[in-house]
N, C-alpha and C positions, 0 to 999 in steps of 0.2 A: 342412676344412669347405667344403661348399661350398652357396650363398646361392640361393635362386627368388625370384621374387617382386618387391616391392614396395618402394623405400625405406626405411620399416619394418621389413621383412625386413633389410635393412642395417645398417641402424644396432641391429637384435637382437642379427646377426652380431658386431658390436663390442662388444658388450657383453659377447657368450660369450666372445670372447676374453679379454678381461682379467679376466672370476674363472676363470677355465682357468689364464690365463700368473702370478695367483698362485696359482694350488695347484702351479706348479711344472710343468706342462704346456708342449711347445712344439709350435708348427704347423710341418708341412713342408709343401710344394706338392706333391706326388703322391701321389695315394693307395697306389700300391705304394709306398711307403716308411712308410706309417702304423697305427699298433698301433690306432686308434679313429677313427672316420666321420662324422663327422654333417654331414649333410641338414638345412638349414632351410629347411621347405617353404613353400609358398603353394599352398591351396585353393579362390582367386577362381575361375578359373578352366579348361577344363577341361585344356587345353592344357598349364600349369605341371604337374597330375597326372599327367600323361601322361609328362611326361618325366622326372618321380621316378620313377615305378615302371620306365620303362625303364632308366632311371641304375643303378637300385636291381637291378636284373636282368643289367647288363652289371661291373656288379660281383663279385656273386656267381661269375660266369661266370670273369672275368678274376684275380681273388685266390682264386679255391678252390683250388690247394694252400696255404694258408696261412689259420691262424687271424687274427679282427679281432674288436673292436665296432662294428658300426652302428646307431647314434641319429638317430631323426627326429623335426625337431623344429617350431617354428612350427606353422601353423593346419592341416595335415594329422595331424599327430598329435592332437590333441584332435577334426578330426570324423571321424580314421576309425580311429581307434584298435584296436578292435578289429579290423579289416577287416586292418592291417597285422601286429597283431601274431600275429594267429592262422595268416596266411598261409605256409604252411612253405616257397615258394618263395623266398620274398622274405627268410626267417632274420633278424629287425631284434629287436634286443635291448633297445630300449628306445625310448620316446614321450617327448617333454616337449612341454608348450603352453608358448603364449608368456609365462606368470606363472609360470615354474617353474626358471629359468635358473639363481638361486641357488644350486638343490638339485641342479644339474650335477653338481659332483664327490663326491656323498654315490652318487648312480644311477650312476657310473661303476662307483664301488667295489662297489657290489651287483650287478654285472655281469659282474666281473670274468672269471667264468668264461662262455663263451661259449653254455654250454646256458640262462645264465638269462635272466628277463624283466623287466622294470618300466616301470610309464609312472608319470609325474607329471602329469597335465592338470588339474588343479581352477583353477578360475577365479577371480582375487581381485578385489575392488572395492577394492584399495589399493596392490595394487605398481606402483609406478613407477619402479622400479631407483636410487631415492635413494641415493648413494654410491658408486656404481660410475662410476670414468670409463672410455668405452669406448676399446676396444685400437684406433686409428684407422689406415684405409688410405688414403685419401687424404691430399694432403700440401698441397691446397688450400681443397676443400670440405668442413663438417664438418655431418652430420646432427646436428640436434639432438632427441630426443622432447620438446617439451612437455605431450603426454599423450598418452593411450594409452587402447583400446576404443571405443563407437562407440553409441550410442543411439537410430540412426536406425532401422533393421531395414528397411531398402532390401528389398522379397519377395523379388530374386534373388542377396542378398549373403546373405555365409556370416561377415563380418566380428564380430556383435555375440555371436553361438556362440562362437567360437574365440578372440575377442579379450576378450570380457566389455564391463561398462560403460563408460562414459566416465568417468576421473578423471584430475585435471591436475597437473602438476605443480606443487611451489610455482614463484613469480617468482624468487627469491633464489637456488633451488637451479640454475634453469635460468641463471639470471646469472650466477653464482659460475661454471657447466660454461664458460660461452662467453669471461669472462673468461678462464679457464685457456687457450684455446683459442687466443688472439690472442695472448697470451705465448710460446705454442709457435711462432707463425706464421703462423696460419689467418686467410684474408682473409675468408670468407666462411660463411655460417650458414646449414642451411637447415631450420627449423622445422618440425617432424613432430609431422602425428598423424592418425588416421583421418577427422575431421572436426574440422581444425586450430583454425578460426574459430570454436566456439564453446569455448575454453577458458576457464576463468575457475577464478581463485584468490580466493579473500575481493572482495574490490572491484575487483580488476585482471583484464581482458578483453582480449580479442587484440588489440584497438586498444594499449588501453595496452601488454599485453606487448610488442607491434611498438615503440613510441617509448621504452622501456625500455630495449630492445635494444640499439636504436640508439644510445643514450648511451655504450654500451660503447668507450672509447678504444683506436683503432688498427684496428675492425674495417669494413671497406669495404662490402661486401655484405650484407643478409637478402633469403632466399627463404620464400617458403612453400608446403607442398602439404600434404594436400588438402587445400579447402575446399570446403563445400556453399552451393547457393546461397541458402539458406531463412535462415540466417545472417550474410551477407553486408550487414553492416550500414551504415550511410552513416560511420561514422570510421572506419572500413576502409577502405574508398572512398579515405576522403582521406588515412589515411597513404601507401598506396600512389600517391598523386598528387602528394604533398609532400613526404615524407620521404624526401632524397636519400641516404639509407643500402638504403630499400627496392626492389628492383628491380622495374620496369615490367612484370610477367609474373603471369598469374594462369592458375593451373589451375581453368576451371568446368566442371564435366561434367554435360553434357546430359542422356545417357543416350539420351534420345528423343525427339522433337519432336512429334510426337502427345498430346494431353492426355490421351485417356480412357486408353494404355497408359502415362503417366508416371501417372495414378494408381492404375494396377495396380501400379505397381512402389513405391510409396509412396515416391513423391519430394515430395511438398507443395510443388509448385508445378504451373502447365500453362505453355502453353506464349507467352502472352502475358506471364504475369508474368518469364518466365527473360528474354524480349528484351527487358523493360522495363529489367531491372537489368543485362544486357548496354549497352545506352543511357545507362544512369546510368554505369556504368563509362568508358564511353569518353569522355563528356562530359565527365568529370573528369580522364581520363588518357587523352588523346587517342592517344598514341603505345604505348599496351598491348597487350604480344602477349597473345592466347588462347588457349591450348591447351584440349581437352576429352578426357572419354570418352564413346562409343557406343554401343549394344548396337542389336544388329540381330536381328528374330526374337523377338522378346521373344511367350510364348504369346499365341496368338489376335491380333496385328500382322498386319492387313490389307495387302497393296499399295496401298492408299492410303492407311493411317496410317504406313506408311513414305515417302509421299512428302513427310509435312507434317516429319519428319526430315529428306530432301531440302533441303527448301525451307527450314528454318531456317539449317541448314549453308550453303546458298546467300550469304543473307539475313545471318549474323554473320560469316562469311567467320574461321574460323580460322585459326589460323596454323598449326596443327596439329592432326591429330587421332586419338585412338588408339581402332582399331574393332573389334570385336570379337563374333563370333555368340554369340548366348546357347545358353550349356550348363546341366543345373538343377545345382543340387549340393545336394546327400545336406544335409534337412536345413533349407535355407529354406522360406518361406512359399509359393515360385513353385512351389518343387519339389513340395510338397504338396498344394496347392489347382488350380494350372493347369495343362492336358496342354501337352506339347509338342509341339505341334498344325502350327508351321511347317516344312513339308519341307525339308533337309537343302539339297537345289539350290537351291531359294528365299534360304536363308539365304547360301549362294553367291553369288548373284545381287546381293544386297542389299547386301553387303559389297564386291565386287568395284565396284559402282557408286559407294559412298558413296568408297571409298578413290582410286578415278580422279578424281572430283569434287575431293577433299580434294590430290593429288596437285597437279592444275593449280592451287587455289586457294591453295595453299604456295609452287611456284614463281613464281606471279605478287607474293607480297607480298614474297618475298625477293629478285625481281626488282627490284624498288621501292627495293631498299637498295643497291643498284649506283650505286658514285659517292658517296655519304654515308664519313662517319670513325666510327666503331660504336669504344665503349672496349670492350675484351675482355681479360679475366682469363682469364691464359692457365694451362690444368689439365693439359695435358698436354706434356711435349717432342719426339714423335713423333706426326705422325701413322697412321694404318694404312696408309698407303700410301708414306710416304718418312718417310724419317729427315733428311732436309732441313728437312722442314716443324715446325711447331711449332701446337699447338690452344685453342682455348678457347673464350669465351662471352662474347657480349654481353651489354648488361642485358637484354633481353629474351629472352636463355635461348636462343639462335640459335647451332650450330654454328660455328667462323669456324676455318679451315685458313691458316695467316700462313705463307708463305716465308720463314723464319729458322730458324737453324740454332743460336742460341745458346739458354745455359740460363736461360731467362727464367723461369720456375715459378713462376708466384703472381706476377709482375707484370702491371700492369693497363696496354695499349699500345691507344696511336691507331692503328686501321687504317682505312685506306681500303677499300672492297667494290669487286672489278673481277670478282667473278663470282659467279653463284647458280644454286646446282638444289633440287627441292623441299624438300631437307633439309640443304645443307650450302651457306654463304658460303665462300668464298674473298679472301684479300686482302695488301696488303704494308702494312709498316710505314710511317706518314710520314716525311719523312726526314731528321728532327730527332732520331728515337731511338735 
């Protein structure tokens, strides 16, 4: 199996695995050693399609002397379903969306011979994989869904199609999942769901689910993503400013700095009320990193409703930012109603400048942490570059590369910062550990 996409996409992926690994199924790492495929895609955007169908095409290429099944699954198979399955170069034997993982090993077996077809996509307003604990790969951080779909209908997201409505999970089941969690080891939790911050179960809302959580004995860390900012309520605010279980990190995505194009895109907000609640944020949690998302190109975005993006960017100074040119996809509200009226170079231009901006305004904050002690939960024992080093994360979700060679995994160490570049700290241990 192998995963696109989104966090969500992630913690899907572990869920497939364990109704798989009980119906008796086991995962290999290579696909030349494997009798079945699946693909669990992401349809945000265009780039992630792009690389399924080429995947999906270097496959073919590469096990054609030899029979398989390949299943695609996530939010590309429910909007292109037909697209893929009718395509005979592509030979994909099966579709599942993301409410249909259950009926995995029922679509396996009807498959079994390799001339046949089936998709499962229908979309539930009730499953939320109550009962399944997922097959987990990491051995530090554990995704949690607290709910799942999306009610927003953003015009250039493919999200509230492919994913269906918003419904949450109960409190109890998501508690009961995170307790099992800390018993196995897991320091750390991070709360999923397409628009996390408005979950709500009977009388308990993400504030409360947040101070819930945290009650859980033994466990060190909660994160969350996504949240919208239209949701973003003041006891949010303040768990995240108080609650020393919750980390100092918030994902708020922009999209655009421009009003009249954030209300093409039907974000319900412009662009004074997003800095106002940027302002309430930081006032309360003065030390919070920011990260966001982008879209540049957005139809009919003028070069000067791109600059008032500029100048927000400027103006909140993220800590990070992930940018991205708008593609339409098959299917929203953009794709239907607005041409895609910005040229291609433009959209280059626009991207290449926000990412240089966002470059030096990265390097300079994590410059700033040079000489400070940052606690980092350490997730990895290797870095990508030496096997000496050892990795992991501040609380505010910052890269940090430690010179130790021991097997520290899931311990949470004092590091001093003696260096930074836009994306990665570096540092040693103090030397009391």
């Amino acid at each position: 199996m192998r995963t696109y996409g989104c966090q969500m996409n992630e913690y899907d992926s572990e869920l497939i695995r364990s109704i798989l690994i009980q119906e008796g199924y086991s995962f290999v790492e290579s696909a030349e050693d494997a009798e079945i495929i699946l693909l669990n895609t992401c349809s945000v955007r265009e780039n992630a399609h792009r690389k399924v169908i080429g995947h999906i095409h270097a496959l073919q290429h590469s096990l054609k002397e030899r029979p398989f099944l390949l299943g695609i699954l996530g939010c590309m198979a429910v909007n292109l379903k037909d697209d893929l399955l009718n395509d005979p170069s592509l030979n994909i034997n099966f579709v599942i969306g993301p409410d249909g993982y259950r009926r995995l090993p029922d679509i396996i077996s009807r498959t079994s011979s390799r001339h046949n077809k089936a998709e499962d996509t229908c979309l539930s307003g009730l499953e939320t994989y109550t009962g399944i604990s997922p097959s987990r790969i990491s051995q530090v951080n554990a995704w949690v869904a607290v709910m799942r779909g999306c009610n927003n209908f953003c015009t250039f997201c493919i999200v509230p199609y492919t994913r269906g409505r918003e419904r949450s999970r109960p409190k109890q089941d998501i508690l009961q999942e995170i307790q099992n969690l800390v018993a196995r080891g897991y320091k750390q939790v991070t709360l999923l769901g397409q628009n996390v911050n408005s979950y709500q179960d009977s009388r308990t809302d993400f504030a409360d689910l947040l101070e819930a959580v945290s009650e859980v004995p033994g466990l060190e860390r909660i994160r969350f993503m996504s949240p919208h900012p239209k949701d973003f309520l003041d006891r949010v605010i303040d768990v995240v400013a108080h609650n020393p279980k919750v980390c100092e990190h918030l994902h708020l995505p922009l999209q655009a700095g421009n009003s009249r194009v954030l209300q093409l895109m039907n974000r319900t907000y412009d662009q004074e009320q997003f800095l106002k609640l940027v302002d309430k944020i930081r006032n309360a949690c003065p030390d919070v990193a920011l990260t966001t998302d982008v879209i540049v190109g957005f139809p009919t975005e003028t070069a000067e409703e791109f600059e008032d993006t500029v100048k927000v960017m400027r103006q909140v100074e993220f800590d990070a930012a992930f940018i991205f040119k708008y593609s339409p996809r098959k299917g929203t509200i953009a794709q239907k109603k607005y041409p895609d009226d910005v040229p291609e170079e433009e959209k280059t231009r626009r991207i290449v400048h926000l990412n240089e901006l966002q470059k030096d305004i990265s390097l300079r904050k994590n410059q700033q942490l040079v000489g400070t002690v940052q606690d980092v939960l350490i997730e990895d024992l290797h870095s990508q570059r030496s096997q000496n080093d050892i990795q992991g994360r501040t609380r505010g979700n910052k890269l940090v590369i430690v010179s130790d060679s021991r097997s520290l995994m899931g311990e949470t160490l004092r590091v001093k910062i003696s260096d930074a570049s836009p994306h990665v700290l570096k540092g040693q241990l103090e030397a009391s550990q």
